[in-house]
Structure formats: structure tokens, C-alpha cells
N, C-alpha and C positions, 0 to 999 in steps of 0.2 A: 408890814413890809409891802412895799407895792406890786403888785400883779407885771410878770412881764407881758412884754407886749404881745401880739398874735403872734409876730413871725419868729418869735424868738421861742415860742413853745411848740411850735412847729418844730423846729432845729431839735426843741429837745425832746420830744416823741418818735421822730427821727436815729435820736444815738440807741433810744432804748428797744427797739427792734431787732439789734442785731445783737444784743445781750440775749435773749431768743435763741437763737439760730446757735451761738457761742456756746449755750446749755447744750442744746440739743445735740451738738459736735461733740461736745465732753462727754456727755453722758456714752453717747454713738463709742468715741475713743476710749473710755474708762471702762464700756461694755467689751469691747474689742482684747482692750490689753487685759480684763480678768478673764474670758476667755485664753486667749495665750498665755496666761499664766497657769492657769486649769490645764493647758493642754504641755505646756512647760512641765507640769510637777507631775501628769502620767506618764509622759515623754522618759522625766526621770527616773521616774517608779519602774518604769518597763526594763533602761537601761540599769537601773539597783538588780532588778530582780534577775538577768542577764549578768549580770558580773558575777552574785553573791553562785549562782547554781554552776556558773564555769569553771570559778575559782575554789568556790567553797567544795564540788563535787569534784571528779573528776576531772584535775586540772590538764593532762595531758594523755595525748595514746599515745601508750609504750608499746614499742613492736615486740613479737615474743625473741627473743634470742636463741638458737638455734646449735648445741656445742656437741662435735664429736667427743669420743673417750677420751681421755686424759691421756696424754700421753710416759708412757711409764718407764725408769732406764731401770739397766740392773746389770751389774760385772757379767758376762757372757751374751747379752741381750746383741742379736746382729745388726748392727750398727757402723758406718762410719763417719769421722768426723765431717764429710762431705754430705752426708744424709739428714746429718745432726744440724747442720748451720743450716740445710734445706728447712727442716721444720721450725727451727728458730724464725725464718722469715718468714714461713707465712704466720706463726705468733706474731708478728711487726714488732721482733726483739733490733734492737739498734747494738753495732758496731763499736764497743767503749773498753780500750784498752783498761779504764779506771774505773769501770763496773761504777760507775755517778750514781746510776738510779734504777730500780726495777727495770726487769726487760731488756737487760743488755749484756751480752756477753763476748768475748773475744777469743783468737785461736792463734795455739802456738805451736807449729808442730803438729806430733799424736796427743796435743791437748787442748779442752776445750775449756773454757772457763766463764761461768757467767753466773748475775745473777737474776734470779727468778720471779717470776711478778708474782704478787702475792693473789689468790684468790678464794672466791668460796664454793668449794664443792660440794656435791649432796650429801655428801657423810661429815661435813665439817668446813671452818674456815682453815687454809695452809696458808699462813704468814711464805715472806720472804727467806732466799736462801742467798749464800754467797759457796758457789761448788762449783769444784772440778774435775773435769773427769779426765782419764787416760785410755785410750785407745790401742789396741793391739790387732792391725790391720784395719777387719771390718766387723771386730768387735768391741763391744764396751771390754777393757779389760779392770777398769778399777774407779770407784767414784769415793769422794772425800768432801767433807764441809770444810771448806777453807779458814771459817773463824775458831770452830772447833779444834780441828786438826785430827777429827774421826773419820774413820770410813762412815760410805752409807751405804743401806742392803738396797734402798729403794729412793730413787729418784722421781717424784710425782709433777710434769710441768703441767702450767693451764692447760684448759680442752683449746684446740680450734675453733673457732663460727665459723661453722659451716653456712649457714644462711638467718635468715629473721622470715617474721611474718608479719607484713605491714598494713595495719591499715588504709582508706585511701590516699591519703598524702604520705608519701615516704619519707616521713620525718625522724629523727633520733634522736634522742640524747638516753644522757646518763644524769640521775637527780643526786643532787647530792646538800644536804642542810649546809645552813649559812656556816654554821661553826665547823665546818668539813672544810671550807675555801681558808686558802691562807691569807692573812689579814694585810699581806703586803698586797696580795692582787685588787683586797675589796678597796683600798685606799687608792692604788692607780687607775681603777677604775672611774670611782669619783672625780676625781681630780680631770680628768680627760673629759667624761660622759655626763657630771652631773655635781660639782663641788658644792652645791647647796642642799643636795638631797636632803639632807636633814632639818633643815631649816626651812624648806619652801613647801606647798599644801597642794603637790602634782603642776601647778604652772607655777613658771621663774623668769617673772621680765627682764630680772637681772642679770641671769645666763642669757637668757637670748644673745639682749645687748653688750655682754663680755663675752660670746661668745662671735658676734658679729665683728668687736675690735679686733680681737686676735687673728681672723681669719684676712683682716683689710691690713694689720701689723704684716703677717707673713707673707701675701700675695697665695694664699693656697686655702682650704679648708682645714681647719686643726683644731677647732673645739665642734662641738652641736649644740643646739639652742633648747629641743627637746629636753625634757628633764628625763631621766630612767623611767617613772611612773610613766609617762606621756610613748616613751619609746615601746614600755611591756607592754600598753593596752594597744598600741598599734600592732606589734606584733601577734598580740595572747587573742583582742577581740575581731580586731579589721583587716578589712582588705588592702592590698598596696596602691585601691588607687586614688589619685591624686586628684583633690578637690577641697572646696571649702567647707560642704557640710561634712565630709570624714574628717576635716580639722577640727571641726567645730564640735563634732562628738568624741573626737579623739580628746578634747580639751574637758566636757564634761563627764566622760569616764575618767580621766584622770582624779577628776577634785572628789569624783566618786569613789572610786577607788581608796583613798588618803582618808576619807571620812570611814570606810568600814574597816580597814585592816592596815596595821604597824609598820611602821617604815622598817624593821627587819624582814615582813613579811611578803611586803612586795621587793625587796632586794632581791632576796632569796630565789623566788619566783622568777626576774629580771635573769638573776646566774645560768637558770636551769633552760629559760627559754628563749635567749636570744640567737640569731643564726650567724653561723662565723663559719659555712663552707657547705662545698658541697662534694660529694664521694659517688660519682656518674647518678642516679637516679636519688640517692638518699642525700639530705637533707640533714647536715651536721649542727645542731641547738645545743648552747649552754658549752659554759668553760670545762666543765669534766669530758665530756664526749671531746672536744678539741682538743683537749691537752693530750689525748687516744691518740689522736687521728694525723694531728702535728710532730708530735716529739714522743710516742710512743712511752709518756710516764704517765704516773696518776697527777691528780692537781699536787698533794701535798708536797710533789717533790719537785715543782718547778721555780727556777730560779727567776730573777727578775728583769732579764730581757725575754725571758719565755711570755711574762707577763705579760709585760710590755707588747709582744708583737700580738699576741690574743687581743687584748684591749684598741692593740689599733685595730685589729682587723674590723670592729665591729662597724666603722666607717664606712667599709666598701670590702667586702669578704671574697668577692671574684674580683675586684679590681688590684687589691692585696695579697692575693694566691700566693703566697711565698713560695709555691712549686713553681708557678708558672708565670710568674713575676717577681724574681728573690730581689732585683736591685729596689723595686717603689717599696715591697716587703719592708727592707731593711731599712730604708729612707723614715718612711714611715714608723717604726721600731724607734728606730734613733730620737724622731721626733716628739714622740711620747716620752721615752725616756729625759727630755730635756726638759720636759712640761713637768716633770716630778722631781725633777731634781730646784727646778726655780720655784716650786711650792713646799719644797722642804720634805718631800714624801721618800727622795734615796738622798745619799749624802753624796760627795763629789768624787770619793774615791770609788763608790757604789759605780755610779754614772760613767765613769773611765771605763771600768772593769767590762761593766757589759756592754758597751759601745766597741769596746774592740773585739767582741764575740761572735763568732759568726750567725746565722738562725738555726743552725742547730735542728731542722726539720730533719725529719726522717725522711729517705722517698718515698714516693709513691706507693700505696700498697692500696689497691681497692678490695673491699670488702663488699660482695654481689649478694645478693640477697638469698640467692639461690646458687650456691658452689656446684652443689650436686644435686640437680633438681628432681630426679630420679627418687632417691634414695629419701630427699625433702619432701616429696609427693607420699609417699611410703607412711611417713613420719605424721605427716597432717592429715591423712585419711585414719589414721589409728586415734586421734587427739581428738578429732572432732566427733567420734563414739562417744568422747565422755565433758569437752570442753566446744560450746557454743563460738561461733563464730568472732564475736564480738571481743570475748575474752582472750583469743588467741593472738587476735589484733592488736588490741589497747591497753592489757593491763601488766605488760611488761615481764611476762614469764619467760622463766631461764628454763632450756629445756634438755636435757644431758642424753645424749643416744649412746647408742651400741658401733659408731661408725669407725672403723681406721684410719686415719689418715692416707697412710702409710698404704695396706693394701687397698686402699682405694687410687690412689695413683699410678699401683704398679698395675690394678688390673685396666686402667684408665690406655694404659702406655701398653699392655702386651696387646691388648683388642685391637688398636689403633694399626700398629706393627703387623701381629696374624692377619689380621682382614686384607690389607693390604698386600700381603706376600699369599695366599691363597687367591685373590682378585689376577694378581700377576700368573702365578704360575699354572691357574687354570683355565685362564683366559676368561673370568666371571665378568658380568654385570654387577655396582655397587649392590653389596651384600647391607642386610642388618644384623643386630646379634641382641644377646642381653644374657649378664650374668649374675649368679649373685652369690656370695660367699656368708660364709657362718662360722660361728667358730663351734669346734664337732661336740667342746664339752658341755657347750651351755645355750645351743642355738639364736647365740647373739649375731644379727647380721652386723659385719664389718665392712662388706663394701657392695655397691649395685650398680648396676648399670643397665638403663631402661632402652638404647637404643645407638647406633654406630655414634653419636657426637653426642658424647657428654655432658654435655654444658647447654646442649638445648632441653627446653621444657616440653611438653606436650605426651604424644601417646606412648605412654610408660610398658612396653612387651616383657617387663620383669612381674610385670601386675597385671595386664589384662589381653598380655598375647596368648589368650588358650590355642595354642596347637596340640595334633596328635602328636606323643609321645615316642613313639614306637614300642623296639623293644625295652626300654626304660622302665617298663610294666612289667618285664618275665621277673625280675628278684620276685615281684609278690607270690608269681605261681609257682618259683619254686618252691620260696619260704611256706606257704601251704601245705605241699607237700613235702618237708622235711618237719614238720610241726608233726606229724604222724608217722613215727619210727618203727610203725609196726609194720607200714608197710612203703615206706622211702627212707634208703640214706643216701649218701653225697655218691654211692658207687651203683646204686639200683640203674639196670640197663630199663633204657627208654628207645619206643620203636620210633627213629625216622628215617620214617617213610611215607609215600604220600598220603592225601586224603583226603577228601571233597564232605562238604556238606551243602546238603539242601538250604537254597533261601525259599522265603515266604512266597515271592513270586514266583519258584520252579527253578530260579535260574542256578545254579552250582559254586560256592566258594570254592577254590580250591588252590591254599597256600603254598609258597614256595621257598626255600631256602634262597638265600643269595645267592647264593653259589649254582642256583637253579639244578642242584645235587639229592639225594636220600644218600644218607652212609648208614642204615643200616641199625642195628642194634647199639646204643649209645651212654657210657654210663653219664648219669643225670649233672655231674659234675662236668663231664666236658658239656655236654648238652648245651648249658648256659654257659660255660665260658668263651664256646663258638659260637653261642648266639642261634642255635639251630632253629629255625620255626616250626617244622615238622613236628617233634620233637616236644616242643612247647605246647603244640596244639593238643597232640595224642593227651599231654600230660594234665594239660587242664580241665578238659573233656571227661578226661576220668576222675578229675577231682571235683569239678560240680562249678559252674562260676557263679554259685551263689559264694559259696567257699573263697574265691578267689578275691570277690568286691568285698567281703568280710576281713579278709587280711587286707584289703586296699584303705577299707575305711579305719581299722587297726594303725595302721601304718599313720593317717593323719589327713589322708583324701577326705573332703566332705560334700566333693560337688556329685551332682545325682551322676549315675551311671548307667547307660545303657546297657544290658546283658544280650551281649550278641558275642558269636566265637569269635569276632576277630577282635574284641576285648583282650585275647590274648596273647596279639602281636602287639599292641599298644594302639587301635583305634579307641585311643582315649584322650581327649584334647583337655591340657593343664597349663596353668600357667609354669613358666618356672619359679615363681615361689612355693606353686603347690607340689609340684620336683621335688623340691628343696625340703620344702617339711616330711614327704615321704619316708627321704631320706637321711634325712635328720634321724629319724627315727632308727632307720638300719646301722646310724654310725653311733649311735647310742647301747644299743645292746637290748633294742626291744624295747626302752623306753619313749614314750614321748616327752616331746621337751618343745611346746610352743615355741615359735621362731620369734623375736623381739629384737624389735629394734628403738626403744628408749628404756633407761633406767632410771628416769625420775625428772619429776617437775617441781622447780620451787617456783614460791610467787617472786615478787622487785624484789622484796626484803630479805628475801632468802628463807621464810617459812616454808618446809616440804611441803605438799600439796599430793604428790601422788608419787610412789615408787613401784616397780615395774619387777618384781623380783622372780628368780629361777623358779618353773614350778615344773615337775618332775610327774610324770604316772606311767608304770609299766602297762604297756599296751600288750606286746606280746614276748612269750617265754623265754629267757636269752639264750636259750640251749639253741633251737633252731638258727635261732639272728647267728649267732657264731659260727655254726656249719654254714649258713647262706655267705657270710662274710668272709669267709676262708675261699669261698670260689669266686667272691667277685674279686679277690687279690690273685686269683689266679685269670680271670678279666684280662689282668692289666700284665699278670707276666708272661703267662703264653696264647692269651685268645684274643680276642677282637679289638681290646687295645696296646697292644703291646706296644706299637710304636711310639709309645708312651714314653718306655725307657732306653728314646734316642734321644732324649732330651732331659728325663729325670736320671740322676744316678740309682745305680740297681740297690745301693743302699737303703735307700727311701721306698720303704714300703709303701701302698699306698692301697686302695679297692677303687673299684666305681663298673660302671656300665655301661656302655657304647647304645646310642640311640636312632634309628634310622627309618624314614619313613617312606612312605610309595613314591616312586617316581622320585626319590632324591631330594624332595623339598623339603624335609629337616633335617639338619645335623645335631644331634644332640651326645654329650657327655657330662655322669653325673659321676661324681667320686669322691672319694676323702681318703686324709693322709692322716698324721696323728694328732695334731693341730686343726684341719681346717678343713670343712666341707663346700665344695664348690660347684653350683648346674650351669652350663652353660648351653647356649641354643645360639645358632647360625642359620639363616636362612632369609628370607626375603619377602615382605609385605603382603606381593601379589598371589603368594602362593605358587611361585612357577617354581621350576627344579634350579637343582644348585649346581647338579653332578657332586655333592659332597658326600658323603659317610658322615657315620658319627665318628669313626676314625682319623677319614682325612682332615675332617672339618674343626668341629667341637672341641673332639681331644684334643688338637692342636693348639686352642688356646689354653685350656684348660693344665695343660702340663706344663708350660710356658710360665703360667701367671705361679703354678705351683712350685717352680723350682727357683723362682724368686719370694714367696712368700712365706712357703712351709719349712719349719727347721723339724719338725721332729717325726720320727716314720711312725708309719701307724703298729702299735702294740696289741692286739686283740686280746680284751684279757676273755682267758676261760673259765667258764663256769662248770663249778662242781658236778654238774648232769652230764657233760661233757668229756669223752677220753681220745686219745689218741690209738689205734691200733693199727700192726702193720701188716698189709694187704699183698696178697699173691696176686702178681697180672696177669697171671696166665687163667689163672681158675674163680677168681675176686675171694678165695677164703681166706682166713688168718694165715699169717706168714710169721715167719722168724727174721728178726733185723735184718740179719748176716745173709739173707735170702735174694739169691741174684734176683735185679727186676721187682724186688719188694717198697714199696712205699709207705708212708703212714696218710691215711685218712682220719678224721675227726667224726665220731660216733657220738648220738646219746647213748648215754650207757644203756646195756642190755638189745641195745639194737646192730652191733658186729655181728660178723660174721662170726660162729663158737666153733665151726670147724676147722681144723688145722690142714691145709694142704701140706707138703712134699716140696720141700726147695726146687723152686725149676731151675734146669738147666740152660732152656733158652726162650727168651721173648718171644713171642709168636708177634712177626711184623704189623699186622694189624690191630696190636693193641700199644705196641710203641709210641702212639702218640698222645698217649691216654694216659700212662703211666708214669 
């Protein structure tokens, strides 16, 4: 072959140079892209291991739920049907002459008729009821199961939500399995949000592109391009904002996703977690929580424009507010509906039907995180003794209290009212207050109130307003000294008159009555019914105040105490819970009975987790507590509160104590009836004066809230050590019934008087009002 010529192998030494360079680029590119693929498959390794721990662990925080007592009826329960339809709304029970579905009921008349949402309470789950009740005035006068055609003894509806506990984002739902959702919803859903889900591996170019026709067909948006998969990872892993690489990881979490777990699995998941509203701060996820919040039914029982308008909302959930946009709502509704009827998923009579339907929302009911933030505060200082922050937050505990509804409103509504007419007619500066109520048999708190408004949060004076007490503190001194029969009963005279004591620095206590009065020789029974402080001082002086803080701490005090004499006028600062427990104690019979305000936590699934049950220890002997209680009833019907029964009827027994401190800066009154023990305090932040009493003040609310709340007088039962004997006023010896001027007093046994006076003929004036 002949040699080419020079310049022609020039030319071709020439092409083979850039064959060269051409390696050196490939190799440089082929270095490049296994690099990017190296960091493509950690990239993806990081986002696996990001899914598998969000999805596989802990797929959502569940806020804890937060539920008053159950509400209970029963034939005599005071009730009207005006009261009844009150608490029905705040259940978000709906309006239905035809009882359609859980949670609705109607009224005819003196009759109420509804049926009942089903729920699970700590002692069990209670199915559904269909019951009527009848009314006689403003009472329950008779209840029946309507399918039955039985009476019933007891009426048990869901508790209230009172509040939740959320973690940082105020999110909600309710979880509910695939096989829980009705099969009509999971098919409309598809059909709208995703008709290939089952056939596509998380991206669907073929939705995109049918979902692009349809929306250039109608001149509107009406399908999405996203598939489900693509929509849960946006929602479950990402942020909302708008970019190419959150598209572009939005796309490789999807095909992620599809490869580790079931397309029943991420549906499921899809149901529980997509947002379809919002309720002011919280954040409404997943069809179960919606169907709540919407139309006040569970999923299983909604029809198929209910569907329908859920599945549109998922397009635009504020743009769709069927409260606050019912016409695009409904538009919208409509339009779904026609999308399932052209793919075959309702049939045409189906599609008539509920196109001519209205939406069927419930109004408005917000559900605040905090109803009663007070009494909420109460509740999550006691929880977090034994459950972590975390847990309280996220893992969805249902948490059942001791709260009432009911007198939680009314004492919501007396405070609001008192404050206000005592501001008027004293001419005060804005007052504060805080009460708290218990019920007397089982020192379950039922209602609190931490500060004049309600419904704000912040510094709780039912928990951490220690104020001096006043006289609030003499029951203990007397109870002291009636614990010793050998040498106090309810008639021993007590000297008031004055008395000074030495302080540490020279300078002289020297107590005074209100009345800035001495009356003299006194027996121990008025003493404390008038409130004497003289009287009190002599008596505790002689009893020892180690003795005193001994019954205090008895009673259920455990904060340290100072031992100084004015310990026993009430320089002792408490809160009114710790009031409350004290007295708990007295309205017990000497027992202690821990004050509680939850009976029980279950976990999401309704396993108990912790119950909170009555626990009982006699503290002190009930013979005394009975004598000390027989004079704070006498308190209330001739001493220091009597104006009590301007407003109670005389019917209603009741006890309690009148509380007053220097200079008028507290007003306190603590008491019970035969139902319900109740402390309240009046007074004012800065510590200045009120001009109130614990009469004009305190009591004033206090008998108010109680002659709306309390139906039953109080009963003191006696104990065996206990007698009744009848007492000569003129001479304090034993008398004969029939004996002018004679009365009965309550004695431990062997501690009366064994000598028989002489029937008197006349009162001697000065003990008239004693007698």
C-alpha cells in the first residue's frame, strides 16, 4: 500500500489529538456523573431512612384530649329542657327532627328526643341510644328508650372537651384504619384526587396530563395532577414552599415511599393526614376529625354528598369553607358529585338525590384548646407528676376529669353578675376573685375559677394566690378544743376580753373584735358563731398552738407554719385550694379525702393507663368534727353569715365560715350544703382594701352560686360518741324539754352537764341571744 504523502499525515496526526482531550472529557464526565450517583444514592439512603423512622415510628402528635364528667340524667335530676338543648350544643349535637345519625336530637314541647353519640368511657365503651325524655318544669320527670319502649334509671351522654394539649403545631385529627372509612368515600376520593393510585409507582404522567384536559374542558381547576402518594409526602414530610428542588424531592419521596410500603398503607395514612380546615388556632387533618367538625357524625354514618363536599374541600379548605363560603362549597360539592357519577362511582338517581341536598354543615362550634384554662392548669400540673411533657403532647391521651359543666357555668355567670353589683353598690375599684367547688362526698373538684375572666390564661389565684385567711382558721381552734370533753364543749364560757401580748421586739399585739367591743364571758358556741377574736385568742393561748397547727395539719394543711399568736385570727396565708382541702375535711366527718380533679387516663386506643380513684383516711375523730359542724350551721343561721338566708331558702341547711382580714383586703367565705363544698375569696392583686367583709363580700357570691347549684341540705349524720342534751340558759345545767328557755346542745357522751337545774321561769336578757 503506498505511503501517504507528508501533508496528508499531518491532517491525520492532527484528528488524533483531540481523541485525547475527548478521553480526558469522558473520563473528567463519567468521574463527575459516578460521583452524582454516589451522592444520588446517599441523598436517597438519607431520604429512606427519613421516611422509614417518620412513618414507621411515630407517624403523628396526637394532642392529649381533655373531657369533663359525663354528663348524667335521671327522673328528678333538675334540669330543663332549655338547659338540656344548652348542653346538647356545646356536644355539637345537630338539630334532626329524624334522629339521621349519632348526635342529634330534637324538641317537642316538655319533650326532648335524641340520639346519642356513641362513646368510649373509662369503665367501658356505651354504643348509641335513641331516648326520650319528659320534663316536668325544671325537672327530668321521666326517661325511656324509644326502640325498647323501657324506662331508663340512667341516662349517661359523652363527657364535653373541655380543652387539648398540643404540641407545637396545633394540629388534630382522629386516626381511624382503612377498613373504618366507607368504601363509597375511598372510591370518590380516587376518582377526584388520584384514579390510578393503584396502578401508578407514586408519579402518574398520565394524571398530570388528564388532569390538565379537564381543567382546560371546564375553564376552572377540577382534578390535581399530584397523585395521593405525592400529596401525603408533601403534606407528612415538607414544607409548603414552592420550588423546584421540594418538587423534585417531593417526587423521589414519593417513588420512595411506593417501594417500602402497600398502597393500602399509604391510603390510610393519606385519610388520617390530609388538612381539610381550620377551627381558629387548630388545624383540622384527616376525614374522621372533618366529618366532627363538619356535620357533627362519625365517618361511618355519612352520606354521599357529605362525601363529596369533604373530598372537594381537599382542593382549597379556606377557599371552600362551607361556613364561610356555602355557595363555591356547594358548587364545588356539585362538581365532584358529577365527576362520580361520569365514572360510574354513584348512579344517576344517587346524583339527583344529593345535588338537591343542602350541605348539611352544622354551624359553627369552636372547640379552644383551653375552655377553662384555670381549672386546665389544675389538671396539667397534676399529669406532669407522673407523664413527661412529650407524652402529653403527642401521643393522643383521652383524659376524663372530675369537672361539671354545668356548675362550671353557673359559677362562671354568678361571679361575673356578684363582682359587678358589689363594684356598683360600693362604689369599688375592678375587683378579683377565685373559687372552687367540690363535691362534699368525694372531694372531686367540679368547677374553678382562677381569676375575674374566665377564659383567660395566666396567674391561676385558685393555685398560687396564698393570702392570709383570716378568721377561716378559728374552726381549727375550736375543733381543738372540743377534741377534749373533759375540759370543752359547745356551751363552756370563754373570756372575751381584751389582751395584749408581748412581741419579740417589745412592741404589744393587742387584738380586737370587729365590733371593736369585749362582751364578756361567752359560751364557746356563740364565740365562733360571732366570730369573736378575743375570745379565740384567750382560747388558743390555752390550748397551746403547737396543738392548733396539729389540727391544721390534721385537717390537710401541709405548707410550713409560722407559730406566732396571731396564727389565730388567720395570719396564715393559703391558697384557696388549700381552703378547700381543709375543709373538705370538716365536711367529711374528720375524714380526709384528697381533693381530685381527674379519674382516669386512657392511651389513642382506649387502654387505661392510670385511674385516680376515692381514697379516704380518718384524720380526726368524728365526734368533735360534728359538734364543730353543728356551730358553723349555726354560722350561717344566726352569726356572721346569716345574710346568707336572704338569698338561700331557710330550707337549705347549709355550714361554712365567714373570713376577713386587716384593713378589709380579703373577703373570704368557705361552706357546704349537702352536696357541695365551695371557697371563695374576693379581693384584689395589690393588696389594698376592698371595704368588704367576708360577709358582704365572699358570702355573697358564694350563696348565689349555691342556690343555683345545690339541691340537697346538708344532713349531719351523728355519731354514736355523740348525744343530744337539753340545756338550762339561765344556769348551762341539764334541763327538762318542756323547760322555758331550754335548748338542745350536742355533747360527746359523758361530757354534759349530770346536774339537773329547776325549770326557769325567765330568760335572764343577757343570755337571750345565746340561747
Amino acid at each position: 500500500m503506498p505511503t501517504p504523502p507528508r501533508h496528508r499525515r499531518r491532517r491525520l496526526r492532527s484528528r488524533r489529538r483531540p481523541t485525547a482531550a475527548r478521553t480526558w472529557l469522558g473520563l473528567a464526565l463519567g468521574g463527575l456523573l459516578g460521583l452524582g450517583l454516589i451522592a444520588l444514592t446517599i441523598y436517597l439512603g438519607y431520604l429512606d431512612r427519613l421516611i422509614r423512622e417518620q412513618f414507621e415510628g411515630r407517624r403523628w402528635a396526637l394532642p392529649a384530649n381533655v373531657y369533663a364528667a359525663p354528663i348524667e340524667m335521671y327522673a328528678g335530676l333538675k334540669l330543663s329542657p332549655l338547659q338540656l338543648e344548652g348542653l346538647l350544643k356545646q356536644l355539637n349535637y345537630r338539630y334532626d327532627p329524624n334522629l339521621s345519625s349519632q348526635a342529634s336530637y330534637y324538641r317537642q314541647g316538655s319533650q326532648v328526643f335524641l340520639r346519642t353519640r356513641a362513646f368510649h368511657f373509662p369503665d367501658g365503651p356505651e354504643p348509641s341510644h335513641r331516648v326520650g325524655l319528659s320534663f316536668a318544669g325544671e325537672q327530668v320527670a321521666r326517661l325511656y328508650d324509644l326502640e325498647q319502649k323501657t324506662e331508663l334509671p340512667l341516662l349517661r351522654l359523652d363527657p364535653v372537651q373541655i380543652g387539648s394539649f398540643y404540641p407545637g403545631r396545633k394540629e388534630d385529627r382522629v386516626l381511624v384504619r382503612l377498613s373504618e372509612v366507607p368504601p363509597l368515600l375511598v372510591k370518590i376520593l380516587l376518582t377526584v384526587e388520584d384514579r390510578d393510585f393503584y396502578q401508578h409507582h407514586g408519579i402518574s404522567p398520565r394524571a398530570i396530563a388528564r388532569a390538565l384536559w379537564s381543567d382546560i374542558k371546564a375553564l376552572k381547576l377540577v382534578q390535581g395532577g399530584s397523585t395521593i402518594t405525592q400529596q401525603l409526602v408533601k403534606n407528612f414530610f415538607l414544607s409548603a414552599e414552592r420550588s423546584l428542588w421540594r418538587k423534585l424531592n417531593e417526587a423521589l419521596m414519593a417513588l420512595i415511599l411506593e417501594v417500602r410500603y402497600s398502597k393500602d398503607e399509604i391510603l390510610e395514612a393519606y385519610l388520617n393526614e390530609i388538612y381539610l380546615g381550620q377551627d381558629g388556632a387548630r388545624a383540622i387533618h384527616g376525614f374522621a376529625l372533618a366529618s366532627e367538625f363538619y356535620f357533627s357524625r362519625p365517618l361511618a354514618e355519612l352520606k354521599p354528598h357529605h362525601m363529596a363536599l369533604l373530598v372537594g374541600l381537599i382542593r382549597g379548605p379556606n377557599y371552600y369553607d362551607p361556613r364561610r363560603h356555602p355557595k363555591r362549597a356547594l358548587a364545588r360539592r356539585n362538581l365532584v358529585l358529577d365527576l362520580c357519577a361520569e365514572e360510574g362511582v354513584i348512579d344517576a338517581a344517587t346524583l339527583a338525590q344529593a345535588k338537591r341536598l343542602p350541605l348539611e354543615v352544622t354551624p359553627y362550634f369552636h372547640r379552644p384548646s383551653a375552655r377553662y384554662p384555670a381549672f386546665l392548669d389544675l389538671v396539667k400540673r397534676h399529669l406532669t407528676l407522673e407523664y413527661k411533657e412529650e407524652d402529653l403532647t403527642s401521643e393522643g391521651l383521652k383524659i376524663f376529669t372530675t369537672l361539671d359543666v354545668r356548675v362550671q357555668e353557673a359559677l362562671e355567670q354568678t361571679a361575673a353578675a356578684t363582682l359587678t353589683q358589689l363594684e356598683q353598690g360600693y362604689r369599688l375599684d375592678r375587683l378579683e376573685t377565685a373559687t372552687l367547688v367540690t363535691r362534699r362526698d368525694s372531694g372531686e373538684i367540679v368547677a374553678l375559677t382562677g381569676g375575674r375572666d374566665p377564659r383567660q390564661a395566666g396567674f391561676n389565684r385558685a393555685l398560687d394566690s396564698a393570702r392570709p385567711i383570716g378568721s377561716l382558721v378559728k374552726p381549727a381552734v375550736y375543733l381543738t378544743a372540743l377534741a377534749q370533753p373533759e375540759r370543752y364543749t359547745v356551751i363552756t364560757p370563754l373570756p372575751d376580753v381584751p389582751v395584749q401580748i408581748k412581741n419579740a421586739d417589745g412592741t404589744f399585739w393587742r387584738p380586737q373584735n370587729y365590733d371593736r367591743k369585749p362582751h364578756g364571758q361567752v359560751p364557746l358556741h356563740w364565740a365562733l358563731a360571732q366570730s369573736y377574736n378575743l375570745a379565740t385568742v384567750h382560747l388558743g393561748l390555752e390550748l397551746g398552738l403547737d396543738r392548733v397547727v396539729d389540727t391544721l395539719r390534721r385537717l390537710g394543711v401541709s405548707r410550713e407554719l409560722a407559730r406566732y399568736p396571731s396564727l389565730l385570727l388567720g395570719a396564715v396565708e393559703l391558697s384557696p385550694l388549700e381552703v378547700a382541702q381543709m375543709y373538705q375535711t370538716l365536711a367529711n366527718q374528720g375524714f380526709n379525702t384528697p381533693l381530685r380533679a381527674i379519674h382516669a387516663v386512657l392511651a389513642n386506643d382506649n387502654r387505661p393507663l392510670q385511674r385516680y380513684p376515692l381514697t379516704v383516711q380518718q384524720a380526726i375523730d368524728p365526734g368533735p368534727v360534728y359538734l364543730l359542724n353543728t356551730i358553723l350551721q349555726e354560722v350561717v343561721s344566726q352569726g356572721t353569715a346569716s345574710s346568707a338566708y336572704r338569698i338561700l331558702p331557710r330550707s337549705m341547711q347549709v355550714a361554712g365560715k365567714t373570713g376577713t382580714t386587716d384593713d378589709l383586703r380579703d373577703s373570704w367565705f368557705a361552706g357546704f350544703s349537702g352536696d357541695y363544698l365551695a371557697v371563695t375569696w374576693i379581693g384584689r392583686d395589690d393588696n389594698s382594701p376592698t371595704r368588704l367583709t367576708g360577709a358582704s363580700g365572699a358570702l355573697q357570691l358564694w350563696a348565689r352560686l349555691m342556690a343555683k347549684i345545690s339541691a340537697q341540705p346538708l344532713a349531719l349524720t351523728q355519731p354514736e360518741t355523740v348525744e343530744w342534751v337539753w340545756i338550762d340558759s339561765t344556769s348551762g345545767l341539764k334541763a327538762e324539754e318542756n323547760c322555758r328557755g331550754a335548748r338542745q346542745f350536742p355533747f360527746l357522751r359523758g361530757s354534759a352537764p349530770t346536774e339537773t337545774a329547776p325549770c326557769a321561769q325567765d330568760i335572764q336578757p343577757w343570755l337571750k341571744r345565746w340561747f
